[in-house]
C-alpha positions in Angstrom: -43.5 17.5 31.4 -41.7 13.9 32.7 -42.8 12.7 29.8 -41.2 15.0 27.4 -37.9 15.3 29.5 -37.4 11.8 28.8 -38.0 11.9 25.3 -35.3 14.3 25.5 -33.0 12.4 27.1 -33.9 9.4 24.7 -32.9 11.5 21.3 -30.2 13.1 23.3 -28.6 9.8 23.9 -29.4 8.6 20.4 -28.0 10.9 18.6 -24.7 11.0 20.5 -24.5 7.3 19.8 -25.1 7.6 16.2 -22.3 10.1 15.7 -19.7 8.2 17.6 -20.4 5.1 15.2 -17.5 4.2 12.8 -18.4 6.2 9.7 -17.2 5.2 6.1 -14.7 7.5 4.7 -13.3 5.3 1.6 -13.5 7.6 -1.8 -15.3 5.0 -3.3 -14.9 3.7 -7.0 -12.4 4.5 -9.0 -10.9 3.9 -12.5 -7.7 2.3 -12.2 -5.5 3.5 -14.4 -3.6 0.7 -16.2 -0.3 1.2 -18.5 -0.6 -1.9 -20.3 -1.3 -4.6 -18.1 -0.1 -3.2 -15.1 -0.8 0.0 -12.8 -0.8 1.5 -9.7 -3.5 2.2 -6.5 -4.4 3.3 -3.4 -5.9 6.0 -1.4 -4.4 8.6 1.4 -6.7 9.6 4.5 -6.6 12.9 6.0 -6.1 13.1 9.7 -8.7 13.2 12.7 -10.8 10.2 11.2 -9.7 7.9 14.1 -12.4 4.8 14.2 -13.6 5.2 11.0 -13.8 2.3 7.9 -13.1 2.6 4.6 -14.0 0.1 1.3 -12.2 1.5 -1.8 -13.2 0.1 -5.2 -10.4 0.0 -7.9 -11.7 -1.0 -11.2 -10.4 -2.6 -14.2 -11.4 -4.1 -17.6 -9.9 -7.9 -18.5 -9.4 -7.6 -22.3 -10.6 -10.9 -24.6 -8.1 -13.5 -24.3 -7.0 -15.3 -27.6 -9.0 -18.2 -29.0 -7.9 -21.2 -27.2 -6.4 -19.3 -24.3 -7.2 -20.2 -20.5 -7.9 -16.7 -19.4 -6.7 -13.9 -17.6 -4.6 -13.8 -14.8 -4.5 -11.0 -12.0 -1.8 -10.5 -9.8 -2.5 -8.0 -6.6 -0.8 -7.2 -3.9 -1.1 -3.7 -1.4 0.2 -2.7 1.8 0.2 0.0 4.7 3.0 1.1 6.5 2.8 3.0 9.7 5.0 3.5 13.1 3.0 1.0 15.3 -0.2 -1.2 15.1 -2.0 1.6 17.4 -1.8 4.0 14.4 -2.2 4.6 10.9 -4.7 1.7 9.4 -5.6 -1.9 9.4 -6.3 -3.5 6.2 -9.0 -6.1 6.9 -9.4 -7.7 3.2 -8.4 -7.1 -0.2 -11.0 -8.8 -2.5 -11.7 -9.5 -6.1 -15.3 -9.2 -7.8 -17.0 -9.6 -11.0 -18.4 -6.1 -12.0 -21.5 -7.9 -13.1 -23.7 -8.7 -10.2 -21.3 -7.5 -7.8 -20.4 -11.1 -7.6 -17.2 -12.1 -5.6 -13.9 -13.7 -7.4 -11.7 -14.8 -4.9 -10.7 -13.2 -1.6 -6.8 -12.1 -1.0 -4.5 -13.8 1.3 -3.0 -11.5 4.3 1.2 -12.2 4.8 1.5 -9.7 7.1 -0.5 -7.4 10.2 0.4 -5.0 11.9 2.5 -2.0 11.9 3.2 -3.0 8.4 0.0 -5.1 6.5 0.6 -7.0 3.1 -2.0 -8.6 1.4 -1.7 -10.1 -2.0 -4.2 -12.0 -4.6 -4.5 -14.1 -7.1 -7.2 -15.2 -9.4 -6.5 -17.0 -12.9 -8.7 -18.3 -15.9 -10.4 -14.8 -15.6 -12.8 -14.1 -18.8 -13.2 -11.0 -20.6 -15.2 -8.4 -18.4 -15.1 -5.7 -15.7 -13.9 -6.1 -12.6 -12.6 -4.4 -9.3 -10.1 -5.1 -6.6 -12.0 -4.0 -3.2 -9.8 -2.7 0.1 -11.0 -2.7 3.2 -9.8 -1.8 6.5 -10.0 1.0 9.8 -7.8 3.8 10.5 -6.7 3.2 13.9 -5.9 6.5 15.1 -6.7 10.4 14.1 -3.2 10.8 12.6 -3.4 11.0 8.4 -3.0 7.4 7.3 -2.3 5.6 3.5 -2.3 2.6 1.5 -0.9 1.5 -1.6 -0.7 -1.7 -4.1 0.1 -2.8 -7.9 -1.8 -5.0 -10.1 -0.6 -7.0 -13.1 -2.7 -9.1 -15.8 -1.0 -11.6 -17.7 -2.3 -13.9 -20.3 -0.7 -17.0 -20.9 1.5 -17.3 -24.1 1.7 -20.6 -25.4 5.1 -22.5 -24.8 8.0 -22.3 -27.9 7.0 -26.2 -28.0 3.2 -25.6 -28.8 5.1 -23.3 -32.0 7.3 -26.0 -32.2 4.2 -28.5 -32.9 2.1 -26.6 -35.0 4.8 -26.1 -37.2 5.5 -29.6 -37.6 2.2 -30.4 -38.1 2.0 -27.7 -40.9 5.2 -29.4 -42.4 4.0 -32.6 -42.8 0.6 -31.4 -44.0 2.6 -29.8 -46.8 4.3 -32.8 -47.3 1.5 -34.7 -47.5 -0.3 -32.4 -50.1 3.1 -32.3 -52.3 3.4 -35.6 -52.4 -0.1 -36.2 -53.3 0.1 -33.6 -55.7 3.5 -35.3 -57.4 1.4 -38.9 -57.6 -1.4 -37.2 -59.6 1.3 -36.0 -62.5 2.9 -39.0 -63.1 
């Protein structure tokens, strides 16, 4: 009968612990929806989820980059805004991985914590592929809670000088070849 009190008391204890760990509520992965090169994300939390973490997945395709190009680059940057640092959210990393083998990128810089957090990334020389931006963080209180960012991919366009050179050089190769050609005839 001792014995199976305490048995009891060990699941009893056991399970309350298990339920008052931190539980991940992020909506994990999601498509995000570029116009161009350039879109929008984030994610809202509903109230009464005090303690718990969240790791969002936003993911993206880089397109193929001209011949000759150095790559992609991605600009991100997302934030949180809330009354105090006692409430709302925390964003603890904003992070960019290679869809294949999960593999990490770079890691984002935080400018600001605190009742308002900033973080912002960048990664260039990027090669054709999928990716995704990771967020992570903990809602600090059981109010309702939000985050929100913008990402941008730019591929470099060659300088008007680069133009500027290959034109030349196509100018004097047609020089070349018509003056070659008018020694020929005569």
């Amino acid at each position: 009968m001792k014995r199976s009190l305490i048995a009891a008391a060990v699941v009893a204890v056991a399970s309350f612990g298990s339920s008052a760990m931190a539980q991940n509520i992020g909506s994990g992965s999601q498509a995000l929806d570029l116009v161009g090169t350039s879109g929008f994300f984030g994610d809202a939390f509903a109230q009464n989820n005090g303690g718990a973490s969240f790791a969002d997945r936003f993911t993206f395709a880089v397109p193929t980059a001209q011949e000759g190009s150095p790559g992609t680059t991605v600009n991100a940057i997302v934030s949180s805004i809330t009354g105090a640092t006692e409430t709302g959210l925390d964003i603890t990393a904003l992070s960019l991985y290679s869809a294949t083998g999960n593999t990490l990128v770079t890691r984002g810089t935080a400018l600001q914590s605190g009742a308002i957090d900033v973080w912002t990334l960048t990664s260039t020389g990027l090669d054709a592929g999928n990716y995704y931006l990771q967020v992570s963080g903990n809602l600090n209180s059981s109010g309702s809670a939000a985050f929100g960012g913008a990402v941008a991919l730019t591929t470099p366009v060659p300088e008007p000088e680069t133009y500027g050179l290959m034109l030349g050089g196509l100018g004097v190769l047609g020089f070349l070849a018509r003056r070659r050609k008018g020694g020929k005839q005569a």
